[in-house]
C-alpha positions as CSV (number, residue, x, y, z in Angstrom):
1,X,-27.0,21.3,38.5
2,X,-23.6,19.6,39.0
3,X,-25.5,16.3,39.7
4,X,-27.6,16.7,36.6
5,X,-24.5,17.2,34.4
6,X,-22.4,14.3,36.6
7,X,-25.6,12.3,35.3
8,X,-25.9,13.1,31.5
9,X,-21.6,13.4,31.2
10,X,-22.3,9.1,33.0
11,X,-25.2,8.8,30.6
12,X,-22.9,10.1,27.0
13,X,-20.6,7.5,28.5
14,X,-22.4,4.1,28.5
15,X,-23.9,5.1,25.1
16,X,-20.2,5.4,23.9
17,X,-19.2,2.1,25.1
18,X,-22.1,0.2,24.3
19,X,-21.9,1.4,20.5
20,X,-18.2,0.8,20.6
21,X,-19.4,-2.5,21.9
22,X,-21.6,-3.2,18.7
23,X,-19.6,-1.4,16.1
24,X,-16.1,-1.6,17.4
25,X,-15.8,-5.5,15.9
26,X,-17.1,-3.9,12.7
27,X,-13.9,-2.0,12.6
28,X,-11.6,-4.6,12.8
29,X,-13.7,-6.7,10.3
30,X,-13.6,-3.9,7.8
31,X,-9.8,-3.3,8.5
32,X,-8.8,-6.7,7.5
33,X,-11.2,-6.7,4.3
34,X,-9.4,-3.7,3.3
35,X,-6.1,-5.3,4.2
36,X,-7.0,-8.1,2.5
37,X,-7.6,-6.2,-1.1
38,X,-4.2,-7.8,-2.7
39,X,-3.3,-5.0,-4.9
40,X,0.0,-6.5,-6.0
41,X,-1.9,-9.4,-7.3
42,X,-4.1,-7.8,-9.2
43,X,-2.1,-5.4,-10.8
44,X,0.4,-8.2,-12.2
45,X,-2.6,-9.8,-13.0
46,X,-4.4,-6.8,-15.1
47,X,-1.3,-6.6,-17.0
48,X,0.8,-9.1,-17.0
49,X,-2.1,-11.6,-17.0
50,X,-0.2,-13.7,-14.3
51,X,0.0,-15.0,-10.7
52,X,2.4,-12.7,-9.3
53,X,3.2,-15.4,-6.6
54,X,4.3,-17.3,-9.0
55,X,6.9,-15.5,-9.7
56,X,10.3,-14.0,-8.0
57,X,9.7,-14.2,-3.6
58,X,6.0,-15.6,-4.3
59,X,5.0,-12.5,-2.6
60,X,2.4,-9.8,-3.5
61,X,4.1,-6.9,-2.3
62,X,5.3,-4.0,-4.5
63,X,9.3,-5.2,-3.8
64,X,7.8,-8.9,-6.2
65,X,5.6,-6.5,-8.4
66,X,8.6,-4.4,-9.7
67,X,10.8,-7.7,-10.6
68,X,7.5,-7.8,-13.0
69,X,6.7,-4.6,-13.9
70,X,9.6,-2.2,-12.6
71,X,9.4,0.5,-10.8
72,X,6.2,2.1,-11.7
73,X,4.3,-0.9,-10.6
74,X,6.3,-1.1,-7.2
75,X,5.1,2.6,-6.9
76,X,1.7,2.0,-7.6
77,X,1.3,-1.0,-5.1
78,X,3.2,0.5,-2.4
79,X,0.6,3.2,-2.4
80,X,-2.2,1.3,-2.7
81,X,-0.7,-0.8,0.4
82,X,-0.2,1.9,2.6
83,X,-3.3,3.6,1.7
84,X,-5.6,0.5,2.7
85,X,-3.8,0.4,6.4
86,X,-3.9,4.0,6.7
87,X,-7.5,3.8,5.8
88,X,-8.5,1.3,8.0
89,X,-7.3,3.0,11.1
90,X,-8.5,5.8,10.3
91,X,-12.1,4.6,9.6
92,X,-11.9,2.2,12.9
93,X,-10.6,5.6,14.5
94,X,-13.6,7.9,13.7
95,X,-16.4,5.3,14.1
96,X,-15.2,4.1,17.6
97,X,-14.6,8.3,18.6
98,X,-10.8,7.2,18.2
99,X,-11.4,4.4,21.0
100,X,-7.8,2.7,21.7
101,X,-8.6,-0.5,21.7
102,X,-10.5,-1.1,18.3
103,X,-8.1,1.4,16.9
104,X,-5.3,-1.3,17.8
105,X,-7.4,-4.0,16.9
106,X,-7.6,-2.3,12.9
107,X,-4.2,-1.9,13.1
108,X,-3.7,-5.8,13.8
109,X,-6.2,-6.6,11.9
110,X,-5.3,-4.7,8.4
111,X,-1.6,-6.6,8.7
112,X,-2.8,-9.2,9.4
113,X,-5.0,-9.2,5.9
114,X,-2.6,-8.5,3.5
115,X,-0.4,-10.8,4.9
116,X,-3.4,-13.8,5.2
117,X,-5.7,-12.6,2.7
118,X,-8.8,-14.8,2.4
119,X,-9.6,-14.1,-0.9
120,X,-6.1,-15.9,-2.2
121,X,-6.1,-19.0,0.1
122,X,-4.4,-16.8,2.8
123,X,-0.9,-16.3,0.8
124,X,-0.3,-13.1,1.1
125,X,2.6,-10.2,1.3
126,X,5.0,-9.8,4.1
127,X,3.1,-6.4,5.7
128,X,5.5,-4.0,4.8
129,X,3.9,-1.3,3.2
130,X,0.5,-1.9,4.7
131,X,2.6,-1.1,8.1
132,X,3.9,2.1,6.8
133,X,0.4,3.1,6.4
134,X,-0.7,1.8,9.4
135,X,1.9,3.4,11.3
136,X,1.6,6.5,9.8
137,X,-2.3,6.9,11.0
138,X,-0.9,5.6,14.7
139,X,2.4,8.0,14.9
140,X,3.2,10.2,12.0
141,X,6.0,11.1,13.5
142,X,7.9,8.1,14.7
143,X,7.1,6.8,11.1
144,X,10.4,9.5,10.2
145,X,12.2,8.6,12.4
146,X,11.4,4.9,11.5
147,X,12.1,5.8,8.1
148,X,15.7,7.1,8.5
149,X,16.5,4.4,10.6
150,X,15.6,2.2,7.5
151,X,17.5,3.9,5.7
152,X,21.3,4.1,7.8
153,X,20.4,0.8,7.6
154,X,20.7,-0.1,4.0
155,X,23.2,2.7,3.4
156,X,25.4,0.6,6.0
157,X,25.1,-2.9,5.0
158,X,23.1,-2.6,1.7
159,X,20.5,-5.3,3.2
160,X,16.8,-4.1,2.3
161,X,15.0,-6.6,4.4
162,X,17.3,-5.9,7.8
163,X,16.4,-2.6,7.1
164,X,12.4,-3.4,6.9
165,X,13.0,-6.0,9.9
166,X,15.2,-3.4,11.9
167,X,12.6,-0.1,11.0
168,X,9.6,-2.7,12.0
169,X,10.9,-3.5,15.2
170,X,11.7,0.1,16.4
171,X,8.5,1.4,15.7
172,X,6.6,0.4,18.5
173,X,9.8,1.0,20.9
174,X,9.3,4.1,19.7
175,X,5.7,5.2,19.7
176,X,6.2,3.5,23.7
177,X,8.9,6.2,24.5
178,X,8.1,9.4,22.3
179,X,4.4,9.5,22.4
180,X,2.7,7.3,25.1
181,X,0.0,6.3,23.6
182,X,-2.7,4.1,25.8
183,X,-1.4,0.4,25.9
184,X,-3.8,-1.0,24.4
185,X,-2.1,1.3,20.9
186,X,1.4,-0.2,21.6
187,X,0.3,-3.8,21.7
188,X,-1.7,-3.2,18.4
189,X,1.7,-1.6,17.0
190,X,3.7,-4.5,18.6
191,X,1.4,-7.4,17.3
192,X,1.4,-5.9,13.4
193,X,5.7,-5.4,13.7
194,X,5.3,-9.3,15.3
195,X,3.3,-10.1,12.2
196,X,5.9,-8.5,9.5
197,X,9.0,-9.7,10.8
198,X,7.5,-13.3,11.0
199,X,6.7,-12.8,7.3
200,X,10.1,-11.9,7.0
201,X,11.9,-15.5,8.3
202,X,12.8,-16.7,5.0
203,X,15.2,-13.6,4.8
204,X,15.8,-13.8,8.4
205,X,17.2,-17.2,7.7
206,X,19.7,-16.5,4.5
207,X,21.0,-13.1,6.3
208,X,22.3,-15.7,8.9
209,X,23.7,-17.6,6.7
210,X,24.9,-14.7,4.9
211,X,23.3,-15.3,1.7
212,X,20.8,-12.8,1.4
213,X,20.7,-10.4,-1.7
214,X,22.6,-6.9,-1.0
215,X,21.3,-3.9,-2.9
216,X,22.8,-3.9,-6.1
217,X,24.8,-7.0,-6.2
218,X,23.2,-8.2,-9.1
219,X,23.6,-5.1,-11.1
220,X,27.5,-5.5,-10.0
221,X,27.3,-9.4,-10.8
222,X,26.0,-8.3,-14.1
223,X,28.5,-5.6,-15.1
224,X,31.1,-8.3,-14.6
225,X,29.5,-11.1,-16.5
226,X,29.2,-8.3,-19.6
227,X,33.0,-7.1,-19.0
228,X,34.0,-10.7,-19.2
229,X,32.2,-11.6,-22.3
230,X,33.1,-8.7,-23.8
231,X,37.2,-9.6,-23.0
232,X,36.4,-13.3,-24.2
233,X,34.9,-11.1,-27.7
234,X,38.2,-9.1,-28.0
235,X,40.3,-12.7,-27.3
């Protein structure tokens, strides 16, 4: 009897990895279609009726989409971007019976489509928000903990993107220490936080030179401007 079941448990076995075998690259192909869906874009598009990369960072994330549409359309795409990566790892996760490494590869993979889509030449977003949703179907958890970490940041030095770069690169330290994962989950985390803070080296490059945006300078710049001409209207 134990040999019989030591046979059938060997038999379940092979048929698991050979079907992870012929649908596991499936996954990851699927991931970064979904990835790839540039909801930014088309929502500027839809009502705007332009190229949102035309405009502001030439981005399609929901940070470019509110400097066209405000804060309802930032809303709307950062949904729709987190949905897509939570989506795709979760799909890759239930037709590969949550097998590490395809679940790593959708995890990659969805990144890696919004920020190289193939539908708009391969100019894409910078992977922010797909990564929040593609964190949060890897480690709920550590996404918090991400998230508050994101947010001393900014509260501190009023930098958004050092927050984003800063949050990005702990997640995977963190999902390493809290939760040990199987490796194969950590290099997929580490390879989409590679991916983001790549996408990220314009703003890399101007907080070094210490010319990057802070949060809210420009209302501040603008409240000055209107004090002044309002002085120059009383002169």
């Amino acid at each position: 009897m134990k040999v019989n079941s030591r046979r059938k448990a060997q038999n379940i076995a092979r048929w698991n990895d050979s079907r992870n075998e012929m649908i596991g690259p499936l996954t990851t192909l699927i991931a970064y279609i979904l990835g790839s869906i540039p909801f930014g874009y088309l929502i500027v598009h839809w009502q705007r009726g332009i190229d949102v990369r035309a405009t502001g960072s030439g981005s399609i994330g929901a940070t470019n989409v509110m400097r066209n549409l405000g804060i309802m359309g930032f809303v709307a795409t950062f949904i729709l971007d987190a949905g897509k990566g939570l989506l795709a790892v979760l799909l890759a996760s239930k037709m590969t019976s949550e097998n590490p490494t395809w679940v790593a590869a959708a995890a990659f993979a969805a990144v890696f489509g919004h920020c190289f889509p193939v539908w708009l030449k391969f100019r894409g977003g910078k992977g922010v928000a797909t990564g929040v949703g593609v964190f949060i179907a890897l480690a709920p958890w550590q996404v918090v903990l991400v998230l508050v970490i994101f947010a001393i940041m900014v509260a501190i030095w009023r930098y958004i993107s050092l927050g984003s770069i800063v949050a990005t690169a702990a997640f995977p330290v963190l999902v390493y220490l809290m939760k040990h994962p199987p490796f194969q989950v950590v290099l997929g985390a580490t390879g989409a936080a590679v991916i983001i803070i790549a996408r990220h080296h314009a703003n890399i490059a101007r907080l070094l030179k210490g010319t990057e945006n802070k949060l809210g300078r420009k209302k501040a710049e603008g409240r000055k401007q209107r004090d002044l001409n309002s002085r120059k209207a009383e002169s």
